[in-house]
C-alpha positions as a Markdown table, in Angstrom:
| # | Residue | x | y | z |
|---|---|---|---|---|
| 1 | Unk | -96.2 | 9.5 | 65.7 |
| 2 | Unk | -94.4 | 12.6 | 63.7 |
| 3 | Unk | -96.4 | 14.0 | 61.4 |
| 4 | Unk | -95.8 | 12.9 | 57.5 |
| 5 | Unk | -94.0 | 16.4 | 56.7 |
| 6 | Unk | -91.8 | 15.6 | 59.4 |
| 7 | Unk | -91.0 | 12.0 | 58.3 |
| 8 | Unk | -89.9 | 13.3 | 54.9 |
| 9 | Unk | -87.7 | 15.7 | 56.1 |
| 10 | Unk | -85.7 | 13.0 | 58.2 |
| 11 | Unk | -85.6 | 10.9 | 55.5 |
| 12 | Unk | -84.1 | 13.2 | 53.3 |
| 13 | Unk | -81.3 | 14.7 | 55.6 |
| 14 | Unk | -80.2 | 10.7 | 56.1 |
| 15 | Unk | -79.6 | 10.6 | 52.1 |
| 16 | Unk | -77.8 | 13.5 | 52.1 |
| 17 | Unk | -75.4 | 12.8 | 54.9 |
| 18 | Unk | -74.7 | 9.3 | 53.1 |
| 19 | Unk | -74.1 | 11.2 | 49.8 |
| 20 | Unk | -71.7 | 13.6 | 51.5 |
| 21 | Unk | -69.7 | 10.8 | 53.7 |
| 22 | Unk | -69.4 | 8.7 | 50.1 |
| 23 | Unk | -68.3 | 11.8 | 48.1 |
| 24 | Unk | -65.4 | 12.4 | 51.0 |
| 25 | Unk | -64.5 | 8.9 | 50.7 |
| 26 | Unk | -63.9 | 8.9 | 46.9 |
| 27 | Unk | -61.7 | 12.1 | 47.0 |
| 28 | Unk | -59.7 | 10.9 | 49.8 |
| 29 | Unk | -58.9 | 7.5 | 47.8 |
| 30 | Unk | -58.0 | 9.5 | 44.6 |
| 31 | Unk | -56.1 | 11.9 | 46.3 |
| 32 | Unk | -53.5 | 8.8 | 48.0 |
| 33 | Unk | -53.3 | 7.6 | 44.6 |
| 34 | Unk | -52.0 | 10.4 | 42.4 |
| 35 | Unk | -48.5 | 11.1 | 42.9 |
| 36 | Unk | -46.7 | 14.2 | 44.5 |
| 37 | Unk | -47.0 | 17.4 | 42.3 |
| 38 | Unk | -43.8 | 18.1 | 40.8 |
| 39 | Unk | -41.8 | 14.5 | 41.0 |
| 40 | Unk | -40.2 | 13.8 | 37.3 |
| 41 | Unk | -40.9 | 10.7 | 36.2 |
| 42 | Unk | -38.2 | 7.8 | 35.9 |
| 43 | Unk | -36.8 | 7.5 | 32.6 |
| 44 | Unk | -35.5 | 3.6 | 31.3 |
| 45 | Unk | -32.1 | 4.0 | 29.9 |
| 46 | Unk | -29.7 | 1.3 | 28.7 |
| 47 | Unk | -26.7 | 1.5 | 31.0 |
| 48 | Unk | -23.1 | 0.2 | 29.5 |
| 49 | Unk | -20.5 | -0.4 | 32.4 |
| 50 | Unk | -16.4 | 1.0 | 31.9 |
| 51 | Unk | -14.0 | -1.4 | 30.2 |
| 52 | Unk | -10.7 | -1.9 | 30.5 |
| 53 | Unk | -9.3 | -3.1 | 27.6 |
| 54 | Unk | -6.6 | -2.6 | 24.7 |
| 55 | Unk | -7.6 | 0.2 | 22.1 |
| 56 | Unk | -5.9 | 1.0 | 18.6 |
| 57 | Unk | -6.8 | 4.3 | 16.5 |
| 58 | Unk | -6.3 | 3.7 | 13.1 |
| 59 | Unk | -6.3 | 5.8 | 9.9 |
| 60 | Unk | -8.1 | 4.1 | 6.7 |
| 61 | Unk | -7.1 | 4.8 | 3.2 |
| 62 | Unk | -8.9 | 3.2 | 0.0 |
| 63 | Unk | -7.6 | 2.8 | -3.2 |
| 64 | Unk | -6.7 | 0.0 | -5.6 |
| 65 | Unk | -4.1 | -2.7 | -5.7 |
| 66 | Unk | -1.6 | -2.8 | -8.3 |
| 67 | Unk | 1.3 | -4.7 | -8.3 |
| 68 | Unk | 4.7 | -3.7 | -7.3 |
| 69 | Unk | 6.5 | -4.4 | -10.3 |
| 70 | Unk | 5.1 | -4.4 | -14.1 |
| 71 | Unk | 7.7 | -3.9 | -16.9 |
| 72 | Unk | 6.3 | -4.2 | -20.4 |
| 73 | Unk | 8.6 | -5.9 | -23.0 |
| 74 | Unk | 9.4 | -4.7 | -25.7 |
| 75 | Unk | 11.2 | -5.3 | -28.7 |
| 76 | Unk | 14.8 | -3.1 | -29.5 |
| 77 | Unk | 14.9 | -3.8 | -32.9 |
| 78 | Unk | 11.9 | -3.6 | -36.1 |
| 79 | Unk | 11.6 | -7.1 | -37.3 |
| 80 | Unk | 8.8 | -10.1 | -37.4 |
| 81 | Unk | 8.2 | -11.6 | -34.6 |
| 82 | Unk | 9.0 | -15.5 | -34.9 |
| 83 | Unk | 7.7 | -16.7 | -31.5 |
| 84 | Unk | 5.6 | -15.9 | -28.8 |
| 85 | Unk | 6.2 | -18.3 | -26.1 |
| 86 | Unk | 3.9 | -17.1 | -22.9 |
| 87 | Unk | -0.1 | -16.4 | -22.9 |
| 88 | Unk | -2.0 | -14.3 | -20.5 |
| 89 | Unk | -1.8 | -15.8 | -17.2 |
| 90 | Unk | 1.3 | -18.0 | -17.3 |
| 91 | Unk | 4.0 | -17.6 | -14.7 |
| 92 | Unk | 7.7 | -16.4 | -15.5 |
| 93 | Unk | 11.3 | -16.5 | -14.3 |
| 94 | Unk | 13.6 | -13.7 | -14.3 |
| 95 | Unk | 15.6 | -14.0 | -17.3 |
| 96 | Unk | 13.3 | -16.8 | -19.2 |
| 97 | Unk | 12.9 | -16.4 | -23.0 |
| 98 | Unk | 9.5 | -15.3 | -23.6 |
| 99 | Unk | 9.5 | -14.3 | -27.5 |
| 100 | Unk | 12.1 | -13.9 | -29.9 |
| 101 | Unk | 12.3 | -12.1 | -33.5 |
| 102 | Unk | 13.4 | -13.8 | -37.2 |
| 103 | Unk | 17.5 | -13.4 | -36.6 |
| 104 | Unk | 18.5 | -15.0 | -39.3 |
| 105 | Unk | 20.1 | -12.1 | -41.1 |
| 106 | Unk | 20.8 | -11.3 | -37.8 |
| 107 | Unk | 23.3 | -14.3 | -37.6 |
| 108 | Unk | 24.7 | -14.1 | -40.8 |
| 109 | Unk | 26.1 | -10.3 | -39.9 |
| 110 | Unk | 27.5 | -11.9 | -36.3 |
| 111 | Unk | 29.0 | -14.3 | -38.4 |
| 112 | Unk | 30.5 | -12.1 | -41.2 |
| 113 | Unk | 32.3 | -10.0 | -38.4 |
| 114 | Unk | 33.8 | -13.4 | -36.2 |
| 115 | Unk | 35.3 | -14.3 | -39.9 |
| 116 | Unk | 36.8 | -10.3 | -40.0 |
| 117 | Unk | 37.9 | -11.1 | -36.5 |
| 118 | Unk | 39.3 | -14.0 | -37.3 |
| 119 | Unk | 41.3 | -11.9 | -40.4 |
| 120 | Unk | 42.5 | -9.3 | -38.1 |
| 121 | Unk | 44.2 | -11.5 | -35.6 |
| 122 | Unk | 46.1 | -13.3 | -38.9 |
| 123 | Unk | 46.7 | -9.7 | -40.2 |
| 124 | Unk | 48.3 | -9.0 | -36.3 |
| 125 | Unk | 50.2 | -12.3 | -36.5 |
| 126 | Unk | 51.9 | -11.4 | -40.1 |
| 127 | Unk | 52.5 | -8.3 | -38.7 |
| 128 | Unk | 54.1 | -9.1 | -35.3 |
| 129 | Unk | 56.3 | -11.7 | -37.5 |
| 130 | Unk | 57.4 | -8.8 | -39.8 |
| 131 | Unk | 58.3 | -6.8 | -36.8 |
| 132 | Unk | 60.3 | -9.1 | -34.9 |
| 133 | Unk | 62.3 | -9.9 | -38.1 |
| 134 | Unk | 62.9 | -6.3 | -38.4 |
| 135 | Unk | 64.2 | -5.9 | -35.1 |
| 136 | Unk | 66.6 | -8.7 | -35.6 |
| 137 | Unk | 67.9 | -6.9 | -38.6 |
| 138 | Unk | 68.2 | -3.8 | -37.0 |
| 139 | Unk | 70.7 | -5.5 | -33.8 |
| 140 | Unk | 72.4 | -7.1 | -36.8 |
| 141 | Unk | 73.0 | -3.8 | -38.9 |
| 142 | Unk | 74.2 | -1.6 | -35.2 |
| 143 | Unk | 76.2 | -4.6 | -34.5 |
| 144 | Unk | 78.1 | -4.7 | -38.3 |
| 145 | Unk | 77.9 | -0.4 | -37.7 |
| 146 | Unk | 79.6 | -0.9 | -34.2 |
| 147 | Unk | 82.7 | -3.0 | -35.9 |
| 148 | Unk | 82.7 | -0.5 | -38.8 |
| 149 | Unk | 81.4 | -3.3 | -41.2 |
| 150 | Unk | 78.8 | -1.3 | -42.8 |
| 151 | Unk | 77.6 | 2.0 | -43.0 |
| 152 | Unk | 75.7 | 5.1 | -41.2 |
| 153 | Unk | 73.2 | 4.4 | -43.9 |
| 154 | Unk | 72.6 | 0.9 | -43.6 |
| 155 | Unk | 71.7 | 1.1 | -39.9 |
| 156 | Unk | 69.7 | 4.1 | -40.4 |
| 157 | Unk | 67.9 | 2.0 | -43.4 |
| 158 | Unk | 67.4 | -0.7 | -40.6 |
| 159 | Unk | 65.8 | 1.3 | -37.6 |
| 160 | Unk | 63.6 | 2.7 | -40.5 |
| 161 | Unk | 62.1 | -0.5 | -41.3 |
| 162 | Unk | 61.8 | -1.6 | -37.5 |
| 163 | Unk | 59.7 | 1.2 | -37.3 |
| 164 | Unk | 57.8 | 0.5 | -40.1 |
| 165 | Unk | 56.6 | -2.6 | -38.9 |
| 166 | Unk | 56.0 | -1.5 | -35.2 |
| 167 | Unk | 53.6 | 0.6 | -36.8 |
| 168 | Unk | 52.1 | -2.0 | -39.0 |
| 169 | Unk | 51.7 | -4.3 | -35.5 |
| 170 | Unk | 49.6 | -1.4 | -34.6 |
| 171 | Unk | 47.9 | -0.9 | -37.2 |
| 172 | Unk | 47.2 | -4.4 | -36.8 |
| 173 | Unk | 46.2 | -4.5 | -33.2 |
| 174 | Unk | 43.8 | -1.4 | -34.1 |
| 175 | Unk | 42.2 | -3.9 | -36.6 |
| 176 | Unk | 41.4 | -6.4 | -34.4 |
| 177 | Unk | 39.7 | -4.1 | -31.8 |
| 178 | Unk | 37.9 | -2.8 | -34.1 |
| 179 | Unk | 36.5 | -6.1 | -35.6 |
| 180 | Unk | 36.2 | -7.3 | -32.1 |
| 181 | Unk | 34.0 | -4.8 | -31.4 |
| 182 | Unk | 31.7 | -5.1 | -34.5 |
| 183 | Unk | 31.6 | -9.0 | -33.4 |
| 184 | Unk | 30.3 | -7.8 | -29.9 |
| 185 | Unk | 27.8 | -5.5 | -31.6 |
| 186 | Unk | 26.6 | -8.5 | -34.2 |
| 187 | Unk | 26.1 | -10.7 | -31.0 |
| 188 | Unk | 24.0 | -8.0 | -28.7 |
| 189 | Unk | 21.9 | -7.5 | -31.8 |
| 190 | Unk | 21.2 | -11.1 | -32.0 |
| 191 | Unk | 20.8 | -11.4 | -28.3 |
| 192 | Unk | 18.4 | -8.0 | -28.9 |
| 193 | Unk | 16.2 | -10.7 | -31.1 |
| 194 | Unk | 15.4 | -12.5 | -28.5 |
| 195 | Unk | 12.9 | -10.9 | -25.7 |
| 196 | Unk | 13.8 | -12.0 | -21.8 |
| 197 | Unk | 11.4 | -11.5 | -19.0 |
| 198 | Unk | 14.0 | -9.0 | -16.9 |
| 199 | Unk | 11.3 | -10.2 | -13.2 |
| 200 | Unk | 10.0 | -12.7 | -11.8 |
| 201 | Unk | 5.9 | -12.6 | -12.4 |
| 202 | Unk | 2.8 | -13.8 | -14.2 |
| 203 | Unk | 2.2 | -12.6 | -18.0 |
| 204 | Unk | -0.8 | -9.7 | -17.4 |
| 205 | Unk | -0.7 | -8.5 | -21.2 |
| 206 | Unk | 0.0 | -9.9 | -24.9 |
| 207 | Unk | -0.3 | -7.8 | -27.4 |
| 208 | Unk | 1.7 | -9.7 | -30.5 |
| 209 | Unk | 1.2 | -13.2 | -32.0 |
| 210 | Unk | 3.9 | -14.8 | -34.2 |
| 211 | Unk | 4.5 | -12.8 | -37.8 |
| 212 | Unk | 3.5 | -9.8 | -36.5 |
| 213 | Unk | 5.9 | -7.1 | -37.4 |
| 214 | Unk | 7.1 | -5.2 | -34.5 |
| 215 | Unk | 9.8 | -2.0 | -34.2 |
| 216 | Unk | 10.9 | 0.4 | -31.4 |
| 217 | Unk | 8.7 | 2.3 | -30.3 |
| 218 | Unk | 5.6 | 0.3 | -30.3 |
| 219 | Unk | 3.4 | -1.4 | -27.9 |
| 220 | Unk | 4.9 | -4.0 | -25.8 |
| 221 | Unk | 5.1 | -7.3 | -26.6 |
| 222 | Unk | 4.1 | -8.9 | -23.5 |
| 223 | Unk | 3.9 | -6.5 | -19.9 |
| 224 | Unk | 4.8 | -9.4 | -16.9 |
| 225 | Unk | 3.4 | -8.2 | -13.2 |
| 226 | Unk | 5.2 | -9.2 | -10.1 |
| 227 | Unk | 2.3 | -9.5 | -7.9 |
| 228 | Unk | 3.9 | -11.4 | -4.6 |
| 229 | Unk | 3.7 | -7.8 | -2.8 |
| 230 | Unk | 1.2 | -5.3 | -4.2 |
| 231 | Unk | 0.8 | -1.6 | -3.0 |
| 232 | Unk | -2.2 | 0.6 | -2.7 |
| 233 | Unk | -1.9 | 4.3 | -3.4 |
| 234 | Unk | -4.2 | 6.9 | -1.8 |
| 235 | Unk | -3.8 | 10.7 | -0.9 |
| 236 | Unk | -3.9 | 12.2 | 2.9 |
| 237 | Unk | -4.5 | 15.3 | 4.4 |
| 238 | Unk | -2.2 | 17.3 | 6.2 |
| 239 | Unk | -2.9 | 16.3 | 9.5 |
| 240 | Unk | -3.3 | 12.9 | 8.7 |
| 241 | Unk | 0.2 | 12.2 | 6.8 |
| 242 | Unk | 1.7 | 14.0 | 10.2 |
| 243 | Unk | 0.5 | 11.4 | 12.3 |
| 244 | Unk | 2.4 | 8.6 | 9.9 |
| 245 | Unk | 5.7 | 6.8 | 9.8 |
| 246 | Unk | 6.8 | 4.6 | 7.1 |
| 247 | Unk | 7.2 | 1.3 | 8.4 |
| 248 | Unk | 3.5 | 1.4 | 10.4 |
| 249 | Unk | 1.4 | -1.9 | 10.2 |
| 250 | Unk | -1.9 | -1.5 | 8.3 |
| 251 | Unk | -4.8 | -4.1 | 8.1 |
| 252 | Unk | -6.1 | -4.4 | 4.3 |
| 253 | Unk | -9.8 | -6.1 | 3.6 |
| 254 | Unk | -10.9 | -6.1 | -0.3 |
| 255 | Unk | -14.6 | -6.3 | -0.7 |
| 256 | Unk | -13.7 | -9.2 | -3.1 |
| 257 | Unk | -12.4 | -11.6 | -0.1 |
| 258 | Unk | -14.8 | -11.2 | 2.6 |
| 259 | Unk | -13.6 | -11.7 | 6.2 |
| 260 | Unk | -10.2 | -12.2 | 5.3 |
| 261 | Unk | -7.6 | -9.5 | 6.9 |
| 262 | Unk | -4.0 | -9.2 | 5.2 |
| 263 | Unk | -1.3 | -8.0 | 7.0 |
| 264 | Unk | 0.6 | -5.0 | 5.4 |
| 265 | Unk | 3.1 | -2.2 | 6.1 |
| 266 | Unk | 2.9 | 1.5 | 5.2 |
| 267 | Unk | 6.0 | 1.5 | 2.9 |
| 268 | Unk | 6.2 | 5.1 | 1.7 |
| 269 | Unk | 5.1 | 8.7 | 2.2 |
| 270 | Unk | 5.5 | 11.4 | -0.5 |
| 271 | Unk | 7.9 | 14.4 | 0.8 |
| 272 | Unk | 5.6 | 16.9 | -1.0 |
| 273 | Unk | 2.1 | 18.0 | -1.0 |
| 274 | Unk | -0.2 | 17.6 | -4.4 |
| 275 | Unk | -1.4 | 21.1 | -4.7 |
| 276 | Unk | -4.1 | 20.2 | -6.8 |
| 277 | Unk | -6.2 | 18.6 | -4.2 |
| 278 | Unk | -3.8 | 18.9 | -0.5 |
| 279 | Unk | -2.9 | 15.9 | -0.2 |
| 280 | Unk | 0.0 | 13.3 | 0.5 |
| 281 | Unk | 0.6 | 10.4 | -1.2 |
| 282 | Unk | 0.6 | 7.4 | 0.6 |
| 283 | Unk | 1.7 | 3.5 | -0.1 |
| 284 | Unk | 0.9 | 1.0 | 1.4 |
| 285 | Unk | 2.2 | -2.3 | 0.8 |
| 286 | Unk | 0.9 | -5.7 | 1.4 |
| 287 | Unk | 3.1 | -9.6 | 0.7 |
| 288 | Unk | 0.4 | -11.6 | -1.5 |
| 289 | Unk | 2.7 | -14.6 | -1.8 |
| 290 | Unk | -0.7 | -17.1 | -2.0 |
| 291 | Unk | -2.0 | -15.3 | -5.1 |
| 292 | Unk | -5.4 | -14.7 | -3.1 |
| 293 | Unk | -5.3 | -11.0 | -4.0 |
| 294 | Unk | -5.4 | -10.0 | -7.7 |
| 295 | Unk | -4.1 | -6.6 | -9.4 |
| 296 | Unk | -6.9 | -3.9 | -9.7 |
| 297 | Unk | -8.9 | -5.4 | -6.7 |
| 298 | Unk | -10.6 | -2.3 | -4.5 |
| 299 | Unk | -8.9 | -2.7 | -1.4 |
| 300 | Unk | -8.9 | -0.7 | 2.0 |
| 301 | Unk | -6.0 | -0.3 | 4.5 |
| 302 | Unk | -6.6 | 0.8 | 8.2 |
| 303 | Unk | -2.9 | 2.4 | 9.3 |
| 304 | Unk | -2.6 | 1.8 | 13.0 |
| 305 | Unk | -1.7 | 5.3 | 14.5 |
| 306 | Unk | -1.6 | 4.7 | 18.4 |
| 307 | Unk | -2.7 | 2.6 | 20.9 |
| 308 | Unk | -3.2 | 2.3 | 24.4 |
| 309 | Unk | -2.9 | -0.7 | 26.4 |
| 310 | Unk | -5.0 | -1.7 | 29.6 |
| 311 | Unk | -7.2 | 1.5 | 29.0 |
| 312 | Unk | -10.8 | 2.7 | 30.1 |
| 313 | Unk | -13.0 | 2.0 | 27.1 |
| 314 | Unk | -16.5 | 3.2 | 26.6 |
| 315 | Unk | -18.7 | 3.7 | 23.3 |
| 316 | Unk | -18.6 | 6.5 | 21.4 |
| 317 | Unk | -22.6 | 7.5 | 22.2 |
| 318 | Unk | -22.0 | 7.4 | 25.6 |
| 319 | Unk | -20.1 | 10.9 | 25.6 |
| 320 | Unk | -21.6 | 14.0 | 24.4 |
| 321 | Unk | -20.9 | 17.8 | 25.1 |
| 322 | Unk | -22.9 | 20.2 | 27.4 |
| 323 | Unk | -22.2 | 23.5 | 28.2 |
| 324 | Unk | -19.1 | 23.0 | 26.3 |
| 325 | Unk | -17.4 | 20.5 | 27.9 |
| 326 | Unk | -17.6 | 16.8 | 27.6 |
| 327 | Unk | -19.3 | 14.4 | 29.9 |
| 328 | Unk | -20.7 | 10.7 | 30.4 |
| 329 | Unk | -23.6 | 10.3 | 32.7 |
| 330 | Unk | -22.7 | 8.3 | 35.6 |
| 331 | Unk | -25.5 | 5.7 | 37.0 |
| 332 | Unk | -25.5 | 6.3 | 41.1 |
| 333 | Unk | -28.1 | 4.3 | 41.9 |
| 334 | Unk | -31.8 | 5.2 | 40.4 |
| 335 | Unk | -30.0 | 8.7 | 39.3 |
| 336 | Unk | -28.1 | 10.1 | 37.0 |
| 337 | Unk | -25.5 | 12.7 | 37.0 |
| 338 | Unk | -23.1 | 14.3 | 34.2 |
| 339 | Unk | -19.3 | 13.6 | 35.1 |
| 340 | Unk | -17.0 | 15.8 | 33.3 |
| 341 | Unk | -14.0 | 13.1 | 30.9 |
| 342 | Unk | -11.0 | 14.0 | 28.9 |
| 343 | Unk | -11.0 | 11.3 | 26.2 |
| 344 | Unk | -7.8 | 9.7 | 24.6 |
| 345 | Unk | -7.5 | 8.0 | 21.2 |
| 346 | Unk | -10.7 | 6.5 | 19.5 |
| 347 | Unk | -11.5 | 3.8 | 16.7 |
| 348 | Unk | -14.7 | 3.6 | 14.6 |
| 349 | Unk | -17.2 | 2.2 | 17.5 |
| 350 | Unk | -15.3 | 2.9 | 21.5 |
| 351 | Unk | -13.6 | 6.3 | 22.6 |
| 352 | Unk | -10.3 | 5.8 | 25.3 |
| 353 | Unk | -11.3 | 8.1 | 28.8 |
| 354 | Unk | -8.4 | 9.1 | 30.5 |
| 355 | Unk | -9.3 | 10.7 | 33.0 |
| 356 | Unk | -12.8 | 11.3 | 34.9 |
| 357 | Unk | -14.3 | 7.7 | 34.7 |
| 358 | Unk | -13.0 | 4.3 | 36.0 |
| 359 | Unk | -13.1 | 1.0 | 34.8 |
| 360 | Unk | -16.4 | -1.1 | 35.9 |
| 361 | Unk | -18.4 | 2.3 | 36.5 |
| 362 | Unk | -22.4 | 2.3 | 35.1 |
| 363 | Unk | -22.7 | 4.3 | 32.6 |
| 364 | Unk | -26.0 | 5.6 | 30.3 |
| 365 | Unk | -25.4 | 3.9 | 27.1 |
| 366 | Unk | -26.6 | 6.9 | 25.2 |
| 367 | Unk | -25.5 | 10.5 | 26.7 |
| 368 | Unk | -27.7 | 11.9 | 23.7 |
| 369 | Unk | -30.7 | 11.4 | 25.5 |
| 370 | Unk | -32.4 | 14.5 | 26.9 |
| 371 | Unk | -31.3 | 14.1 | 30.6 |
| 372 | Unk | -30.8 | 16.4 | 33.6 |
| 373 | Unk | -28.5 | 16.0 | 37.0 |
| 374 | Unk | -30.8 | 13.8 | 38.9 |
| 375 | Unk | -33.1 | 12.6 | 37.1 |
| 376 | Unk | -33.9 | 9.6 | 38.4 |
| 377 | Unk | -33.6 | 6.6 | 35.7 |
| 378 | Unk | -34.8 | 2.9 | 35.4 |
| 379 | Unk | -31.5 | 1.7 | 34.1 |
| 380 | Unk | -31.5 | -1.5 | 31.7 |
| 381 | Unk | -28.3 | -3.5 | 31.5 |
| 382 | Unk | -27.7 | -3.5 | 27.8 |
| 383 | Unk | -28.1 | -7.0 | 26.3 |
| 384 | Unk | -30.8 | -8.1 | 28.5 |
């Protein structure tokens, strides 16, 4: 048998070399679990793939809508007004009586000068009746003066009185034209009394009632808007108005009727630049046949510019700029690397690619994203 001192010292050494084994364990088990020193870590990213599709670029303009045509109607002559036949609202013909002044006087002037017209065509006849008998007397007298029946004086007497009542005939006939004219100018001023609507439109104003004295000069009457096409007026910038051509379709939304689209033209461009602010002015116009759109509705009209058919579409955020040149990063597997693009025409949401990407490709969704060439990358199909 040892000796106690002995039996401790074994006893002790056993512990220890347990201790140690357990300790080299432990690390080794740690050290197979921690990854390799150095490795990034792989980023989730939402990937997008290529499309091929049809893209437009467009151009918007705001402004408000105001109709086409608006005449106001007012009155040529100072008088009372005797009636007012239209109210706000009501639709009109072109031509349609739509107020009218008091014309009686009116009438009994038109009248007065048919009567003088009336007394200068007897006057003419009396006088075309004196000439003709004077011309008969005058063949009679150079007849007689031919056959030496009467004298140089009688047939001088008699081509003196012809002439006499030629000149009376015109006198006459200058008369007439002249009271025939005053009979037209009776008749315009009556016709002036009466107030026609000169469009086609709906009554937008009325500023008179019946007995309300009225003259040249002052308000109008009634103003009549021709509303089946209205036109929206904005200003563009110089780069903008080159990229335009009158006769270029143009989508119009008003925040008034939600989810509807109207189908308009870009009718007119202004040849000269507004120095005050720089810009062109622009109309667009747009048929409202139905009525749905009203005059002084905010409208907005997207001018289609260009468009590509069959192209490479992707999102705008999935093209950014590095190192000063513009790239999408391209999904190869668990990687990702930047692929240099030369984009094309755009709208508000997708960017055209024309060259350096190809329909179908995986794409990150996001190129704003801090990422290197290779990182590697968990991508996530977007929408799932």
């Amino acid at each position: 048998m040892p000796p106690p001192k002995s039996l401790f010292a074994a006893v002790v050494a056993a512990s220890l070399a347990v201790f140690s084994g357990a300790c080299r364990s432990s690390d080794s088990t740690t050290a197979a679990a921690a990854p390799q020193a150095g490795e990034p870590t792989a980023l989730e990213v939402i990937a997008i793939e290529a499309q091929n599709g049809d893209l437009a670029e467009a151009l918007s303009v705001s402004g408000t809508l105001t109709p086409q045509t608006r005449v106001g109607i007012a009155s040529k002559l100072p008088g009372r007004l005797d009636r007012v036949l239209v109210n706000i609202g009501d639709r009109v013909r072109a031509g349609q009586v739509v107020a009218s002044l008091d014309h009686r006087e009116l009438d009994a002037q038109a009248d007065a000068a048919a009567a003088a017209v009336s007394v200068a065509k007897a006057g003419l006849e009396s006088a075309e009746a004196s000439l003709s008998n004077a011309a008969l007397e005058h063949d009679r007298a150079r007849n007689l003066f031919e056959r030496g029946a009467i004298p140089r004086q009688r047939l001088d007497a008699a081509e003196t009185a012809r002439r006499a009542a030629s000149a009376q005939r015109d006198l006459a006939r200058a008369h007439l034209a002249q009271a025939e004219a005053a009979l037209r100018h009776a008749r315009e001023v009556v016709r002036d009394a009466t107030l026609y609507s000169p469009i086609p439109g709906a009554v937008v104003e009325r500023n008179y009632d019946a007995g309300n004295l009225v003259s040249p000069g002052d308000e109008a009457v009634l103003v009549v808007a021709d509303t089946r096409t209205l036109k929206l007026e904005a200003g563009v910038g110089e780069l903008e108005a080159g990229r335009l051509r009158v006769g270029m379709r143009a989508a119009v939304t008003a925040p008034a009727r939600p989810g509807v689209t109207y189908d308009g033209r870009l009718a007119a461009i202004a040849p000269e630049i507004d120095p005050k602010n720089r810009q062109f002015r622009v109309e667009v116009r747009v048929p409202n046949g139905a009525g749905d759109l009203l005059s002084g509705m905010y409208a907005t009209a997207r001018i289609q510019t260009a468009r590509a058919a069959d192209a490479v579409i992707v999102p705008r955020e999935s093209v950014t700029t590095r190192q000063g040149q513009r790239v999408v990063f391209r999904i190869s597997g668990d990687r990702v690397q930047p692929a240099p693009v030369v984009e094309g025409l755009a709208d508000d949401t997708r960017v055209q690619i024309v060259s350096g990407v190809a329909g179908g490709e995986l794409l990150v969704a996001d190129a704003r994203k801090a990422l290197e060439p290779g990182q590697p990358v968990r991508p996530v199909r977007a929408g799932r």
